[in-house]
C-alpha positions as CSV (number, residue, x, y, z in Angstrom):
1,X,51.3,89.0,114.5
2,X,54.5,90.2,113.8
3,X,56.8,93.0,115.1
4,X,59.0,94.4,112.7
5,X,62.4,95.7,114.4
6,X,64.6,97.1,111.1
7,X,62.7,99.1,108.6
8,X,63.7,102.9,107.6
9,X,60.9,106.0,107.0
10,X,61.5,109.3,107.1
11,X,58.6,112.6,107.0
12,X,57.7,113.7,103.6
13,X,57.4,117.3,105.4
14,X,60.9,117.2,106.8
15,X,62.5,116.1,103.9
16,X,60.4,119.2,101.7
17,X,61.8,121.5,104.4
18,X,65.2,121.0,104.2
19,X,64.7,122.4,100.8
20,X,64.2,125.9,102.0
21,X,65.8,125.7,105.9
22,X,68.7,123.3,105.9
23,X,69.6,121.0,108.9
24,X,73.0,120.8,110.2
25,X,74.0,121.0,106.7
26,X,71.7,118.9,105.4
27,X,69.4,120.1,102.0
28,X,67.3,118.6,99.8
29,X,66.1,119.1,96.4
30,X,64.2,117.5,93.2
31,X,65.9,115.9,90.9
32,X,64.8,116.0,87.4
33,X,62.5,112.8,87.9
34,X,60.6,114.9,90.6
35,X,62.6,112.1,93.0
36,X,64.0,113.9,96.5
37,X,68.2,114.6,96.9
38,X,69.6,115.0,100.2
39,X,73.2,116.7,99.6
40,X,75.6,117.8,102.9
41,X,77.4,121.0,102.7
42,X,81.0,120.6,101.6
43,X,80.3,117.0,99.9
44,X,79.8,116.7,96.4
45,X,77.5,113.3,97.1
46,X,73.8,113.2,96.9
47,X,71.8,110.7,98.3
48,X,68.4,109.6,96.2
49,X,65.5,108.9,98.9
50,X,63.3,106.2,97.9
51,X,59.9,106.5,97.4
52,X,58.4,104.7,99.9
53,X,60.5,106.3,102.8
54,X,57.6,108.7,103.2
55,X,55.1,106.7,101.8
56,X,52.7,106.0,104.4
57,X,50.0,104.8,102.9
58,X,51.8,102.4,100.8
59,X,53.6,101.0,104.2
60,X,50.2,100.8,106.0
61,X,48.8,98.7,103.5
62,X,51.7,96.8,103.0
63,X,52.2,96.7,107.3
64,X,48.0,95.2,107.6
65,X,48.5,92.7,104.8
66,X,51.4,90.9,106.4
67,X,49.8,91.2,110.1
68,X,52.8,93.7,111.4
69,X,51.2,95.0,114.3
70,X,54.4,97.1,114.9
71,X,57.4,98.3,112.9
72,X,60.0,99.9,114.7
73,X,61.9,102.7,112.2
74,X,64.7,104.4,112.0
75,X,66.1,107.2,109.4
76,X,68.1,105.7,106.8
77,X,72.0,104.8,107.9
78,X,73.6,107.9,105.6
79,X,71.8,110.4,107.8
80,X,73.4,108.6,111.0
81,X,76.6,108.9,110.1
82,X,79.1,108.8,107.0
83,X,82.5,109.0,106.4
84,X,84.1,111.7,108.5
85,X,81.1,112.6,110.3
86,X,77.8,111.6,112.8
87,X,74.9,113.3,113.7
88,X,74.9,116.1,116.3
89,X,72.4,117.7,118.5
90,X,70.5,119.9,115.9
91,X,70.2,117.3,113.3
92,X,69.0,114.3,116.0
93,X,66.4,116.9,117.5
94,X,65.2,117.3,113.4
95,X,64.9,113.9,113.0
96,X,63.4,112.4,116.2
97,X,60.9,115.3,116.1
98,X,60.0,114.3,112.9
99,X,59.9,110.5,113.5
100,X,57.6,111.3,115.7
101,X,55.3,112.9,113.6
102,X,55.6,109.9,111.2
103,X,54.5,107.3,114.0
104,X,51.5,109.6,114.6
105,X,50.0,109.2,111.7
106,X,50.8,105.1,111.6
107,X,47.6,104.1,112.9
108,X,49.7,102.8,116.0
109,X,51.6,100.5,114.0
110,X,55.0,102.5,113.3
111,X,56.9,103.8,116.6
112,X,60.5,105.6,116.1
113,X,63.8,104.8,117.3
114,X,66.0,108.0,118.0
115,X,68.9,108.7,116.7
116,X,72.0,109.6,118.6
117,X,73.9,112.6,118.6
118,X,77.4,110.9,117.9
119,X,79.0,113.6,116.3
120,X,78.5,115.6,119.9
121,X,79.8,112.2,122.6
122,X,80.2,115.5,125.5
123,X,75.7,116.2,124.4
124,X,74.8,112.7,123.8
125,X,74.0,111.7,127.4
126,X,71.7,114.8,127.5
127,X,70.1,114.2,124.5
128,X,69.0,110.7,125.1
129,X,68.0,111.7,128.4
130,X,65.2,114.0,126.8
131,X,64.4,111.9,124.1
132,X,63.3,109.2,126.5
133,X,61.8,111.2,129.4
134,X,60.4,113.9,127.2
135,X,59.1,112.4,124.2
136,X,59.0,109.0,124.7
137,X,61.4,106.9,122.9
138,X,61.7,103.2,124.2
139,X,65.2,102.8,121.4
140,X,67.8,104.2,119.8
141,X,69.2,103.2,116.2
142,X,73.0,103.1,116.4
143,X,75.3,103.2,113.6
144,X,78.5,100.8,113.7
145,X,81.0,103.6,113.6
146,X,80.6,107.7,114.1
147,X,81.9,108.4,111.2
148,X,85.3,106.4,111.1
149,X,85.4,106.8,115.6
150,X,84.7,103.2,116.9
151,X,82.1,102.7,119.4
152,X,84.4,101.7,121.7
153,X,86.5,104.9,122.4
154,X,85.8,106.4,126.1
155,X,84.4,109.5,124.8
156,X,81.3,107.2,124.2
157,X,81.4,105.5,127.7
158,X,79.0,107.6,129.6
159,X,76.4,106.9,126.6
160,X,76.4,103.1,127.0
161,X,75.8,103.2,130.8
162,X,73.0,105.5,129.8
163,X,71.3,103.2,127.4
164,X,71.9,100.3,129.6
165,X,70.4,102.3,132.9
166,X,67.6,103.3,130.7
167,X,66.9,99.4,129.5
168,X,66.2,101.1,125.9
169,X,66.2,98.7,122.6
170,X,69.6,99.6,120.8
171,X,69.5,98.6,117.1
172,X,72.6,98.9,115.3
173,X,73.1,99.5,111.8
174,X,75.6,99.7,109.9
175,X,77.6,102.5,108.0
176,X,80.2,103.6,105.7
177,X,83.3,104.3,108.3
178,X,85.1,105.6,105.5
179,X,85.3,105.9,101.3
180,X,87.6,103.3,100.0
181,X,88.4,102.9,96.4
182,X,88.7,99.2,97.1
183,X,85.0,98.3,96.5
184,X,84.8,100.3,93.1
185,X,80.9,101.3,93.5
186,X,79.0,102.6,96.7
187,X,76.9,99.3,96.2
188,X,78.9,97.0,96.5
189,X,80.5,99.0,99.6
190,X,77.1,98.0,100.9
191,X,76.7,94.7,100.0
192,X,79.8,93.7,101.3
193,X,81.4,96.4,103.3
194,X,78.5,96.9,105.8
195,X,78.3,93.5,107.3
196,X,81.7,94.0,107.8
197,X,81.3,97.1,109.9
198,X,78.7,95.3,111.9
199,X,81.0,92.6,112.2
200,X,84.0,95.3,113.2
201,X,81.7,97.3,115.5
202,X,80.7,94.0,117.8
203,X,84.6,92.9,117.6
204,X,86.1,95.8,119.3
205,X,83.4,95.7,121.3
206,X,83.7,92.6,122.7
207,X,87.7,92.6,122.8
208,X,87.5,95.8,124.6
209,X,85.3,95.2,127.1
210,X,82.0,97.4,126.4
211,X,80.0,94.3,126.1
212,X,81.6,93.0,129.4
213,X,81.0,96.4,131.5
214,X,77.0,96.6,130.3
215,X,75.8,92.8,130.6
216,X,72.1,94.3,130.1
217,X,72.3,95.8,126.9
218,X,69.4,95.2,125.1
219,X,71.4,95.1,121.6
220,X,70.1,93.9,118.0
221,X,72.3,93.4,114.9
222,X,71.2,94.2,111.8
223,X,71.5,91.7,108.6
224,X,71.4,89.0,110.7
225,X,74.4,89.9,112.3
226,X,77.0,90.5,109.7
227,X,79.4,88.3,109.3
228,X,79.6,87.5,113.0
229,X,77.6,84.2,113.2
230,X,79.9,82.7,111.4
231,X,83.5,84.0,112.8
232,X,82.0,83.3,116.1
233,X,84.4,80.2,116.2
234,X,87.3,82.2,114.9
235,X,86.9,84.7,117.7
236,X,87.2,82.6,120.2
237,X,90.2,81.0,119.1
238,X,91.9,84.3,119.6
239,X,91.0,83.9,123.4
240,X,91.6,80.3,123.9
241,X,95.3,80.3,121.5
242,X,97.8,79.3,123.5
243,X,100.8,79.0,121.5
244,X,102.8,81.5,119.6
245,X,99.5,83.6,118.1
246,X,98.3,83.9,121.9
247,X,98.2,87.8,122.7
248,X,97.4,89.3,126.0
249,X,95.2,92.0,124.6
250,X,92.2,88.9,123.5
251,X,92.1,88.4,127.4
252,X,93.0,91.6,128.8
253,X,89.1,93.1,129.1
254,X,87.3,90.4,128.6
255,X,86.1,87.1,131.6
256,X,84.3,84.9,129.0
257,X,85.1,83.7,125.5
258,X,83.5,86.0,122.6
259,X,81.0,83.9,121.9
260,X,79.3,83.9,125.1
261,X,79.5,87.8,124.7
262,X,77.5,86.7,121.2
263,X,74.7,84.8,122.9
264,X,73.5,87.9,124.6
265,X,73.0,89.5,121.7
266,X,69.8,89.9,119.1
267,X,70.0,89.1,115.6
268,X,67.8,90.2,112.6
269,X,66.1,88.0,109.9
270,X,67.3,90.3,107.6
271,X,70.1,87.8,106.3
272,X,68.8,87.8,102.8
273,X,68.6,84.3,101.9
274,X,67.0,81.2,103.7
275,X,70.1,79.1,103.8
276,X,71.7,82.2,106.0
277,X,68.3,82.8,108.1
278,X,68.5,79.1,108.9
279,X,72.1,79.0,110.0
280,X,71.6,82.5,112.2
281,X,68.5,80.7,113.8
282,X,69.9,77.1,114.3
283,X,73.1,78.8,116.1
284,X,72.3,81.4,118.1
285,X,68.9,80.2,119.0
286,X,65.1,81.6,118.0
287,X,65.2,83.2,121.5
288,X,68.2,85.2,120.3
289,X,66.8,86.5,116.7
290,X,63.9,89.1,115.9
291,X,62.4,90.1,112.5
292,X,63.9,92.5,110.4
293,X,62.5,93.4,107.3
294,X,65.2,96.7,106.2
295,X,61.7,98.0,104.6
296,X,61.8,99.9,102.3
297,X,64.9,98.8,100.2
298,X,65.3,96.1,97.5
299,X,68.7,95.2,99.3
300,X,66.7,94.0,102.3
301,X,63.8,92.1,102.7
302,X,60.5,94.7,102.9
303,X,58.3,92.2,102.2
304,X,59.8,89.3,104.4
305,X,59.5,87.5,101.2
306,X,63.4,85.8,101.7
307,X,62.9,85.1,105.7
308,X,59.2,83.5,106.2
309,X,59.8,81.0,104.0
310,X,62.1,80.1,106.8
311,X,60.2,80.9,109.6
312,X,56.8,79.6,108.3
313,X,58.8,75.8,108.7
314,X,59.8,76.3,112.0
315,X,57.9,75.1,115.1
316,X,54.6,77.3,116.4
317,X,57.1,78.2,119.6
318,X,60.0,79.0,117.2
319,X,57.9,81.5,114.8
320,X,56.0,83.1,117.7
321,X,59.1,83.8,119.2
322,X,60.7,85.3,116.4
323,X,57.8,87.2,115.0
324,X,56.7,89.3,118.1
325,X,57.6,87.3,122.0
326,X,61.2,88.2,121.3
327,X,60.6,91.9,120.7
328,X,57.7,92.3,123.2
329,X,60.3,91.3,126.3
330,X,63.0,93.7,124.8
331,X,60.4,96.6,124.5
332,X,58.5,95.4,127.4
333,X,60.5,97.8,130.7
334,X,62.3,99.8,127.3
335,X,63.0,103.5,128.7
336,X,62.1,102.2,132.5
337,X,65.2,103.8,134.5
338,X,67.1,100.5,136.2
């Protein structure tokens, strides 16, 4: 049996809706391939929804063929945040009410994450206070940035201690912090820009303390992790230089050397190639890594086509912890107040 921690869906309702009542700026629209736009008011970008966002039987029948007995979802990342922006109050009550609808009609096999109402840090708190004691969320998908504000800023503070008090599953995800010429295509921004942001997100993070102040933080990385299973070395050199590079502010917030900040972390199978899933699993452990499929997109893995190779050679301890024992103890107290 597997449990499925990264896969997007969104309600084909909602999305229908937001043609004739928009949400927080938010409309959609048929394009001339009868395929759903999503458009935000005062940006000339559209976003094309795949198909299979709100496909549900298609991702049933896909979910009982591969044995997932669960598949945690979240909306996809461009409704999180983007550049300039995150989601506030009105658009995170839209889209958890609907993710909720979506998991009711899973069969018991789909259950929501909620989103987090970023764009509002003062409503935030309140927010995820109701989304757990009032309609039952056990996680929250995080984006790496709200829209170009790191995570770490103090206006997000109180919203950390919350998620940690509440022992809630945060899966992070990451976004476009901001448009940059550099990449020349918005694909390629993902394929090489988000890890990045994952990678930046964790960084500042760790540097600045968050991951010190909130040991318990139940916190999986998307796409394996980024970059950051690899830098993990370069990271801590930063805290252990001693000579001319040494800087105060690698020490300043932090007791322990980044990596050990690293090794409480999850990590995602979601790293797209076996050579990478094998190096995620042989250094942080298979008690530190969960599956991730990123279902529905082609850049990901729906199918888990690129990670069970991997998995499938592993020892029966190994794959059962990465297929479901990691993710039953992180759901298992999940929205239990501490």
């Amino acid at each position: 049996m597997i449990i499925d921690l990264h896969a997007h869906a969104l309600n084909e309702r909602f999305i229908a809706d937001l043609a004739k009542s928009p949400v927080a700026g938010l409309r959609s629209e048929r394009d001339s391939e009868g395929l759903y736009i999503i458009r935000r008011a005062g940006d000339d970008r559209k976003s094309t929804l795949d198909p299979h966002l709100f496909d549900l039987e298609h991702r049933l029948e896909s979910l009982k063929r591969r044995d997932v007995g669960l598949q945690l979802f979240g909306p996809p990342p461009f409704m999180l945040a983007w550049p300039g922006g995150a989601s506030g109050v009105e658009l995170v009550r839209a889209l958890n009410k609907a993710a909720l609808e979506t998991a009711a009609e899973s069969e018991g096999r789909m259950e929501p994450l909620a989103a987090l109402a970023l764009g509002e840090p003062e409503r935030a708190v309140a927010e995820l206070e109701y989304a757990v004691h009032e309609q039952g969320f056990r996680g929250v998908i995080m984006p790496s940035t709200a829209g170009g504000k790191p995570l770490d800023d103090p206006e997000f503070a109180g919203l950390f201690a919350a998620i940690e008090r509440l022992g809630l599953i945060v899966f992070m995800h990451p976004t476009s912090a901001a448009l940059s010429d550099r990449f020349g295509m918005y694909g390629v921004h993902v394929l090489v820009g988000w890890p990045f942001e994952t990678t930046l997100a964790i960084t500042r993070m760790i540097f600045n303390g968050v991951l010190e102040r909130h040991p318990a933080l139940k916190l999986v990385l998307a796409h394996g992790g980024g970059n950051l299973v690899f830098l993990r070395g370069r990271l801590d050199s930063a805290y252990e230089a001693t000579g001319w590079e040494a800087d105060p502010y690698f020490r300043q917030h932090i007791s322990q050397k980044p990596s050990a900040y690293l090794d409480r972390l999850y990590y995602d199978t979601c790293a797209l190639s076996e050579d990478s899933n094998r190096f995620v699993i042989q250094t942080m452990g298979s008690d530190r890594v969960v599956f991730g499929s990123d279902y529905p997109f082609d850049i990901g893995d729906p199918e888990g086509k690129r990670s069970t190779p991997v998995i499938d050679r592993l020892p029966h301890s190994d794959r059962e912890r990465i297929c479901h024992l990691n993710a039953e103890r992180l759901l298992a107290d999940a929205g239990r107040p501490r």
